[in-house]
LUMDOSE-974074 format. One record per residue (C-alpha): z, x, y; residue number from 1. Coordinates in steps of 0.25 Angstrom, whole numbers. Each point is the difference from the previous one (the first is absolute). Example, Ala and Ser with C-alpha at 12.3 -4.5 7.8 and 13.67 -1.06 7.14 Angstrom:
// residues 2
c3->31&c1->49&c2->-18&i->1 .
c3->-2&c1->6&c2->14&i->2 .
//
This chain:
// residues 356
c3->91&c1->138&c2->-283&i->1 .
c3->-15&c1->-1&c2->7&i->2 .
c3->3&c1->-1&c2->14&i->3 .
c3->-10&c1->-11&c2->6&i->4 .
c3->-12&c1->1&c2->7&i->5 .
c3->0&c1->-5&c2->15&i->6 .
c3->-11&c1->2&c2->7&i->7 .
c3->3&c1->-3&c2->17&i->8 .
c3->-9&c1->-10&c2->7&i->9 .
c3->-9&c1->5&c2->9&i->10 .
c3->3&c1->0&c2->17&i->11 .
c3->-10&c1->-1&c2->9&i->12 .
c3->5&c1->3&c2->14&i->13 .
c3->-8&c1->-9&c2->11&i->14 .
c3->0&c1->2&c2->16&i->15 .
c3->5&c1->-11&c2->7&i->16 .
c3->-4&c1->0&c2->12&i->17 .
c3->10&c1->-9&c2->8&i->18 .
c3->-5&c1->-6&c2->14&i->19 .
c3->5&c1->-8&c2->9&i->20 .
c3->1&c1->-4&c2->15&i->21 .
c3->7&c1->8&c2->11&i->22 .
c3->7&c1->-5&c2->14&i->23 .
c3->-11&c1->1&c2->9&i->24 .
c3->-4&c1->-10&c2->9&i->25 .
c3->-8&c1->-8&c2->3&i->26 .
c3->-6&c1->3&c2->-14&i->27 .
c3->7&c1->8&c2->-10&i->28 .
c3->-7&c1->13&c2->-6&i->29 .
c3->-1&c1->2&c2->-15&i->30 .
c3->9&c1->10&c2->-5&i->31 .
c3->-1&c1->5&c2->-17&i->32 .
c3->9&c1->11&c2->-8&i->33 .
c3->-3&c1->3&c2->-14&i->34 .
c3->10&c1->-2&c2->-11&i->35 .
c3->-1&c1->6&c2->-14&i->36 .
c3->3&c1->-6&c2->-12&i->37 .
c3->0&c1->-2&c2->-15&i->38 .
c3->-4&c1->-11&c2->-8&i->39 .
c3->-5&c1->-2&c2->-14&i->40 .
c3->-10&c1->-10&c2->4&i->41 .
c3->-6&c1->-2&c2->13&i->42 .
c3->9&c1->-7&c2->10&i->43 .
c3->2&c1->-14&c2->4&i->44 .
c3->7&c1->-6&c2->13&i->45 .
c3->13&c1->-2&c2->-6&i->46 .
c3->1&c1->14&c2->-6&i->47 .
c3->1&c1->6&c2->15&i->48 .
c3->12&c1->4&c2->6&i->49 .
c3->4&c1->-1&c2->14&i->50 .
c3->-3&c1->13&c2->7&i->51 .
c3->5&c1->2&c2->16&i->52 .
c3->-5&c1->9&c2->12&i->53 .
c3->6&c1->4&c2->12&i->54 .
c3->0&c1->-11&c2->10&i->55 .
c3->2&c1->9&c2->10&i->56 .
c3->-14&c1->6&c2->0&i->57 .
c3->-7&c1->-13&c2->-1&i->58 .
c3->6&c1->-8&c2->12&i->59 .
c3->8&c1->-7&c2->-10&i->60 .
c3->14&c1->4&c2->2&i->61 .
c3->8&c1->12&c2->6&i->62 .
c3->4&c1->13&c2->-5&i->63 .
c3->14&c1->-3&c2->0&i->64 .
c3->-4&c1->-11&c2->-10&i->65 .
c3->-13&c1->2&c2->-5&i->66 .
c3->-1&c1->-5&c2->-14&i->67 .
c3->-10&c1->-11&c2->-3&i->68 .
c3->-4&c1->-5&c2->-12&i->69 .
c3->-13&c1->-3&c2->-6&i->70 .
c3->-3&c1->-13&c2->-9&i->71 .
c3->-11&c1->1&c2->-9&i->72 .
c3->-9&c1->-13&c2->1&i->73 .
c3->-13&c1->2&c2->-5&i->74 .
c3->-5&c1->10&c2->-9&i->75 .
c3->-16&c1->5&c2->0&i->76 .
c3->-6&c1->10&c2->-6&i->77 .
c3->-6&c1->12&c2->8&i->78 .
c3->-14&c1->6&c2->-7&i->79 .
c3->1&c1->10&c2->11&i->80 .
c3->10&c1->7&c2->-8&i->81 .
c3->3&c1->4&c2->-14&i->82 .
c3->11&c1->-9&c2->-7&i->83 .
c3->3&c1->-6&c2->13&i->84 .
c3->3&c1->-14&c2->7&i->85 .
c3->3&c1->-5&c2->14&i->86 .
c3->14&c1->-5&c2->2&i->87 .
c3->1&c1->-11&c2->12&i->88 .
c3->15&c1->-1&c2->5&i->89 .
c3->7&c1->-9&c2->10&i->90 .
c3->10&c1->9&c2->7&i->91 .
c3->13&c1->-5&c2->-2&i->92 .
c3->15&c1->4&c2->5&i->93 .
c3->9&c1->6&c2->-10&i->94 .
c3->8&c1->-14&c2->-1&i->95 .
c3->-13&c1->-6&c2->-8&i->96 .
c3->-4&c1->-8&c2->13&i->97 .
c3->-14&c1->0&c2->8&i->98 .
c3->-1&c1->10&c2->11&i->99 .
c3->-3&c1->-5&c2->13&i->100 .
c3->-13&c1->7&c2->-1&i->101 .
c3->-6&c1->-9&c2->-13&i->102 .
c3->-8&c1->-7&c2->4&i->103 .
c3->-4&c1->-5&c2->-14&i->104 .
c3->13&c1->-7&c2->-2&i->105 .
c3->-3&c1->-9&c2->11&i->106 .
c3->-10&c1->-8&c2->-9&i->107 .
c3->4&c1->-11&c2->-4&i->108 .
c3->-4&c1->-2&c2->-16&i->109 .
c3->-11&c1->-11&c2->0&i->110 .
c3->-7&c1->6&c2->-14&i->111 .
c3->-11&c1->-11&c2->3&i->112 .
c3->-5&c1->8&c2->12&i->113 .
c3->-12&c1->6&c2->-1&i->114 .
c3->-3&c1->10&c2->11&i->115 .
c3->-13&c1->9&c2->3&i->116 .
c3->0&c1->12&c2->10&i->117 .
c3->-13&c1->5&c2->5&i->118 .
c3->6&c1->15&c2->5&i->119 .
c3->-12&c1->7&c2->9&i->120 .
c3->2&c1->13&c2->5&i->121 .
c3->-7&c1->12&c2->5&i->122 .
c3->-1&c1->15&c2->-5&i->123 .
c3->2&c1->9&c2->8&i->124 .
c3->-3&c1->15&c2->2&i->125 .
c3->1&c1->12&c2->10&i->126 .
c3->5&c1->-13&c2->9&i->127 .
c3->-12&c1->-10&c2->0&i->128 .
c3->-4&c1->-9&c2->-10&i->129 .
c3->-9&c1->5&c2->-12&i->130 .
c3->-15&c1->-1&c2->5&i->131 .
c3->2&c1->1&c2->14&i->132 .
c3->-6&c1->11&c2->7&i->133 .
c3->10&c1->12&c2->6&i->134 .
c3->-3&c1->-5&c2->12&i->135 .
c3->-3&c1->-15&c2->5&i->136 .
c3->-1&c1->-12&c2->-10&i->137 .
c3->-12&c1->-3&c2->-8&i->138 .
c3->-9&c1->-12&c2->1&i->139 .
c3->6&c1->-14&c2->3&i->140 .
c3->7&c1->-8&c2->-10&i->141 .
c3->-11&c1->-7&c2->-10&i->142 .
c3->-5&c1->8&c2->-12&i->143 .
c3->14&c1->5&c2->-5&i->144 .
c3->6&c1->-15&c2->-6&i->145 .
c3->-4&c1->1&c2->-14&i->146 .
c3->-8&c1->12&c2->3&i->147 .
c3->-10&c1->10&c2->-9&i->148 .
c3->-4&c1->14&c2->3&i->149 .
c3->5&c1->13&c2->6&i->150 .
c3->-4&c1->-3&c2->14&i->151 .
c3->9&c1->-12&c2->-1&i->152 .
c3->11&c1->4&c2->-10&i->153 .
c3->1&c1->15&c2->0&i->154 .
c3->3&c1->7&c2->-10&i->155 .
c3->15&c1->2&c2->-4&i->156 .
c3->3&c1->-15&c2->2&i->157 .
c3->-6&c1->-6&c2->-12&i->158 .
c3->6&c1->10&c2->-9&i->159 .
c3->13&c1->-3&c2->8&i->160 .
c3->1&c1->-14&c2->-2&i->161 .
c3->-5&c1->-1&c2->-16&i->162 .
c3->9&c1->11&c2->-4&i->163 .
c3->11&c1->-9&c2->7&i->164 .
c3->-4&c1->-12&c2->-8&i->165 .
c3->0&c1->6&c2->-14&i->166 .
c3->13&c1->4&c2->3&i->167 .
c3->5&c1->-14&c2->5&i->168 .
c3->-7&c1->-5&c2->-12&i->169 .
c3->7&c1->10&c2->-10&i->170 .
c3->14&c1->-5&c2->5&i->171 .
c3->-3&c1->-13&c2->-2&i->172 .
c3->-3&c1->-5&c2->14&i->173 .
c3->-7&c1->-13&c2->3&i->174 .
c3->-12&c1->4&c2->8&i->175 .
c3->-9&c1->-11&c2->3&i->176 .
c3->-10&c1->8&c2->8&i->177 .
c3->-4&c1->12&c2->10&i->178 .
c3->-9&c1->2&c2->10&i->179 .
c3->-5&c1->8&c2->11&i->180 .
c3->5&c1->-8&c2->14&i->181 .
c3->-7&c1->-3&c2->14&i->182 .
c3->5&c1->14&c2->7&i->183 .
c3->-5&c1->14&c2->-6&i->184 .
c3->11&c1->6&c2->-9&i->185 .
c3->4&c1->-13&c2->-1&i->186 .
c3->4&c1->-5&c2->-14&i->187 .
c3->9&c1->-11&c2->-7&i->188 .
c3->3&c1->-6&c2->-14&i->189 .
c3->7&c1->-11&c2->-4&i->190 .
c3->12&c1->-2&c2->-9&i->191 .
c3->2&c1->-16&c2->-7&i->192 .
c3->14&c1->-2&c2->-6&i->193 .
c3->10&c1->-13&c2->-5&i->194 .
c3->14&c1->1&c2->3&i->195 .
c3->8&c1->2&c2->16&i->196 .
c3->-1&c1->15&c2->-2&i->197 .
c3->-10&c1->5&c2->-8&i->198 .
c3->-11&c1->1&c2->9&i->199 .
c3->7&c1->8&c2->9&i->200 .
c3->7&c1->10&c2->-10&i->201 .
c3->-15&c1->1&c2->-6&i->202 .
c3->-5&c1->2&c2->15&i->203 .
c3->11&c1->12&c2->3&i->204 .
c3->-2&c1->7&c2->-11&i->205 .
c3->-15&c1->-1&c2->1&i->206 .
c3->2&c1->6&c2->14&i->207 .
c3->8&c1->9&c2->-5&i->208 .
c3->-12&c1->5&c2->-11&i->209 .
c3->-10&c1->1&c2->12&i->210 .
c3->11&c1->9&c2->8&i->211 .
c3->1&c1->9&c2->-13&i->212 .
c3->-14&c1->0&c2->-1&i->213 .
c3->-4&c1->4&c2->13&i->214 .
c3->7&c1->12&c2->0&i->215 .
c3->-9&c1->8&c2->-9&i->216 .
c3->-12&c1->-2&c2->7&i->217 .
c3->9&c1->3&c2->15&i->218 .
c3->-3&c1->-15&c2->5&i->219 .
c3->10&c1->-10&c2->7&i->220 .
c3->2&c1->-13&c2->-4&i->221 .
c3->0&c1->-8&c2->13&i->222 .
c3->6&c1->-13&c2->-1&i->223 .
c3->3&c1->-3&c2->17&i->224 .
c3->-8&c1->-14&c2->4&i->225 .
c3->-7&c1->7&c2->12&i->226 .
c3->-3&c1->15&c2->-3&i->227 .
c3->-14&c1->-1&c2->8&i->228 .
c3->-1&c1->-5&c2->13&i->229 .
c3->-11&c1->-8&c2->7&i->230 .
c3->-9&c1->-8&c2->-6&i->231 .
c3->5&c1->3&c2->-16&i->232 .
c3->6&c1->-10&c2->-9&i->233 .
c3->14&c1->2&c2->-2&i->234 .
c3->7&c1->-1&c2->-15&i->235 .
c3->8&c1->-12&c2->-6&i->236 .
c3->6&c1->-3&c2->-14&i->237 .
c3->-6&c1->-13&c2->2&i->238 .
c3->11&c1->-10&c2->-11&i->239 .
c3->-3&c1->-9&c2->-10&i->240 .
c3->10&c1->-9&c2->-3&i->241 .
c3->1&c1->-14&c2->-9&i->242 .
c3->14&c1->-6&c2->-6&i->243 .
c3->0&c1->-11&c2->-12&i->244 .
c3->-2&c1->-10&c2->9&i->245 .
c3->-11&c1->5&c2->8&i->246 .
c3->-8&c1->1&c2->-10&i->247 .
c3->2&c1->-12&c2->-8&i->248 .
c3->4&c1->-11&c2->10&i->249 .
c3->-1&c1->5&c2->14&i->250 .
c3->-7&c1->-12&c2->9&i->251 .
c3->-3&c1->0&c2->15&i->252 .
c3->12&c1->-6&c2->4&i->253 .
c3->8&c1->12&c2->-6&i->254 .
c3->-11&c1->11&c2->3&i->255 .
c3->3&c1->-5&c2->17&i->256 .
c3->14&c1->3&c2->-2&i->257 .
c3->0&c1->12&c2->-6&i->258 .
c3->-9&c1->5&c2->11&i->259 .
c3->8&c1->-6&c2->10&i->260 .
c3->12&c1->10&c2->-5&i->261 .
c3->-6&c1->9&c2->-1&i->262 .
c3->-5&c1->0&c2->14&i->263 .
c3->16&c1->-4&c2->3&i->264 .
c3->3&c1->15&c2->-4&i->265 .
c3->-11&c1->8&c2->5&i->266 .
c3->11&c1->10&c2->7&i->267 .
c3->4&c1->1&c2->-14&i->268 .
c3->-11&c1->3&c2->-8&i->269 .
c3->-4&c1->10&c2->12&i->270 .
c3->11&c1->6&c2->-2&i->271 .
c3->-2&c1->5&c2->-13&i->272 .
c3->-15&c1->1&c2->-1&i->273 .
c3->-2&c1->14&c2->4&i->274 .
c3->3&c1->10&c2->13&i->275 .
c3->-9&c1->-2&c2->12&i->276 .
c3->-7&c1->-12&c2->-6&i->277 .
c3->-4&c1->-4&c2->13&i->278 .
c3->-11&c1->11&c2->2&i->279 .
c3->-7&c1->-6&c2->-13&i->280 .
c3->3&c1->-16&c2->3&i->281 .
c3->-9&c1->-2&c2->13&i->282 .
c3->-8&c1->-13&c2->-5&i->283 .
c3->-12&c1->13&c2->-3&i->284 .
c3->-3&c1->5&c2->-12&i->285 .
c3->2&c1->-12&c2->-9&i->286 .
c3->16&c1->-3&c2->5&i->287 .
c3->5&c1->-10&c2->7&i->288 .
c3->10&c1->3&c2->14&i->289 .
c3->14&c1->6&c2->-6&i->290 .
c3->5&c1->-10&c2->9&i->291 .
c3->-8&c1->-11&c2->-4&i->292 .
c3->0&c1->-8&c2->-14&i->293 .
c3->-12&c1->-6&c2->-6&i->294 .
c3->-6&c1->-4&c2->-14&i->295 .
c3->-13&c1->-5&c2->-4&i->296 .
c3->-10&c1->-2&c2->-13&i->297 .
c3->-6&c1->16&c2->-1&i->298 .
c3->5&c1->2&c2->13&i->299 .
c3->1&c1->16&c2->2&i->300 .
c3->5&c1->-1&c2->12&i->301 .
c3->9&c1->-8&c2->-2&i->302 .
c3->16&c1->3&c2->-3&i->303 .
c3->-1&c1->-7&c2->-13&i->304 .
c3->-12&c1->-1&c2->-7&i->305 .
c3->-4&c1->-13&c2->-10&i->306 .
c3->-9&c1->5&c2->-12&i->307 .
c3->-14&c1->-7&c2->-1&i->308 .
c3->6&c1->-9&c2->-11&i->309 .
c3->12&c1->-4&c2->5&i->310 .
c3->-1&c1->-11&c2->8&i->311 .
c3->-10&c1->-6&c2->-12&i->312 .
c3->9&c1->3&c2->-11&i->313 .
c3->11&c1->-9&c2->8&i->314 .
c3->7&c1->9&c2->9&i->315 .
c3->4&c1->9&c2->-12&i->316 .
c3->-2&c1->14&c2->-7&i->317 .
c3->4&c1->11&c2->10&i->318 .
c3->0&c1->4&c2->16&i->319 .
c3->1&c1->13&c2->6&i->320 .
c3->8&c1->6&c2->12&i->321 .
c3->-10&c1->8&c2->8&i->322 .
c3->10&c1->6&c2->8&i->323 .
c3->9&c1->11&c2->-7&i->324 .
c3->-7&c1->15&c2->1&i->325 .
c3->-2&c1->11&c2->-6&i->326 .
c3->13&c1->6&c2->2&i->327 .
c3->9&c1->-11&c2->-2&i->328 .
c3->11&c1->0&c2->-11&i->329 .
c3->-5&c1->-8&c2->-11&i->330 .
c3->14&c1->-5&c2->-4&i->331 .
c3->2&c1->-5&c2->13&i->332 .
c3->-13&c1->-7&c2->2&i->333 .
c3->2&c1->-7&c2->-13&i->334 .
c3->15&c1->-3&c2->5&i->335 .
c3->-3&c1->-6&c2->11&i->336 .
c3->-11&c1->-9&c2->-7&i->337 .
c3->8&c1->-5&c2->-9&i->338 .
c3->12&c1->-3&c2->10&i->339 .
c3->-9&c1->-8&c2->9&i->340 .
c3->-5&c1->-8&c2->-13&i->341 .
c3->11&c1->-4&c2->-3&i->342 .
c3->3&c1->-6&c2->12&i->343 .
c3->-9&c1->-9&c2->-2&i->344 .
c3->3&c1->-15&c2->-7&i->345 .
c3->-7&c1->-3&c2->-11&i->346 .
c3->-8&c1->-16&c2->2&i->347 .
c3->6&c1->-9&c2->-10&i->348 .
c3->-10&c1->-4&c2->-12&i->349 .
c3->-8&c1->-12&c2->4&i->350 .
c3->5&c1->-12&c2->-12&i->351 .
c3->-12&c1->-8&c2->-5&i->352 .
c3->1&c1->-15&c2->2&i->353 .
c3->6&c1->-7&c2->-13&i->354 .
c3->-10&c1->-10&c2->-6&i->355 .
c3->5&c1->-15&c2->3&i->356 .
//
């Protein structure tokens, strides 16, 4: 008798590099492990396992009961590595339920948000921002928005920031831009996404990419609002925001009640727009007061700022928060947005006259 032929399929085993968010406060740390394993194609999202970590270690739990668990949620793939992706978690408790320190399971699920986070930041090394000199500050703020050259840019930054964009682009990360921002070693790109959470996953991760980045070429990513003192701008995360009915009804009347709650819940917001947010929230430096609430048609220095367009196209299309920074938790920022919308009662369709 011929025994058959059997031939096994061939295993390719990928690094899975599982991240997520620690218990710090008032803005948690990013924290990754990597996690080997087999598959005969590449992976997707519902092929991952949960994994854990020690809770202990992460402000998350103590040693006594240290177990947490980690949930995958989206899955991108990582052309910093060979057969590898990026694995976002929430950190979960061993029962299946949210832990109190995700933050992402706040969000209410409105998949007709649309969100757009512009994160700046600074790079940073041997403790001052790239470019600056190793003692004092260089010239005053001007050339270095949207700058070109060496005596404005340096030369590590540029590299820096298109490496990091390729990779954000390889995972699949919705970049709408990058540029050079108003301080020296200042920087920001923007990230566009529908859906409650997907800005902000694409955000953390692509934060995350920078971080990993970075160290290769021995520079800190520096995401505190206020890291020069003086006469410097500070850094935001400036946040785009429009639901379904912003942008296809919207109206004055409804726009003057939604700013009306959100000027209700400024302690609210402030809250959860990023650590030490007074130092960058002076009514300077295109912001408004932090204890102050404002909008206006391209106003900068406003707390909310009305696009060019918005007021001609109706009151509709998008606005955007001015006031979260740098460091601010995405998932919370968007949280909080959302919540205060909803507050807000929609104005009852106007009926046209019936014909007598």
């Amino acid at each position: 008798m011929t025994r058959p032929y059997w031939t096994p399929k061939t295993m390719t085993k990928y690094k899975l590099e599982y991240i997520w968010l620690d218990g710090k406060t008032p803005v948690p740390d990013l924290r990754g492990k990597t996690l080997m394993k087999a598959f005969e194609k590449p992976p997707a999202l519902a092929d991952l396992p949960l994994w854990g970590f020690d809770g202990s270690s992460t402000m998350q739990a103590e040693g006594h009961k240290s177990d947490c668990v980690l949930k995958p949620v989206a899955l991108y793939p990582d052309a910093g590595r060979k057969d590898a992706y990026i694995v976002l978690s929430e950190v979960m408790h061993p029962d299946g339920t949210p832990h109190s320190t995700n933050m992402r399971a706040t969000i209410e699920n409105d998949p007709d948000l649309w969100v757009g986070l512009e994160q700046e930041y600074f790079l940073y090394k041997d403790g001052r921002p790239l470019g600056f000199p190793t003692s004092g500050y260089p010239g005053p703020q001007g050339p270095y928005y949207c700058g070109v050259g060496y005596k404005y840019m340096g030369n590590l930054a540029r590299q820096i920031v298109d490496e990091h964009l390729d990779l954000c682009l390889a995972a699949g990360i919705n970049h709408e831009g990058i540029n050079a921002e108003v301080a020296k070693g200042q920087w920001e790109f923007q990230i566009f996404a529908k859906g409650s959470a997907k800005a902000a996953d694409d955000t953390w991760t692509a934060r995350y990419l920078m971080m990993r980045l970075c160290e290769k070429y021995e520079v800190d990513v520096e995401l505190y609002c206020k890291p020069i003192k003086g006469d410097w701008n500070g850094s935001g995360m400036h946040t785009n925001f429009s639901t379904k009915y912003i942008r296809e009804v919207g109206g004055k009347e409804y726009l003057e009640a939604l700013m009306a709650a959100f000027e209700k819940y400024i302690p609210e917001h402030i809250a959860v727009y990023g650590p030490d947010n007074h130092l960058r929230l002076t009514g300077l430096h295109e912001t408004q007061a932090i204890d102050k609430f404002s909008y206006g048609l391209s106003d900068r220095g406003a707390s909310v700022r009305l696009p060019v367009n918005f007021v001609k196209n109706g009151y509709r299309g998008y606005l955007e928060d001015r006031r979260p920074n740098s460091q601010g938790d995405p998932y919370q920022i968007v949280s909080r947005i959302l919540k205060t919308i909803n507050t807000v009662p929609k104005p009852a369709p106007v009926k046209a006259a019936s014909a007598d």
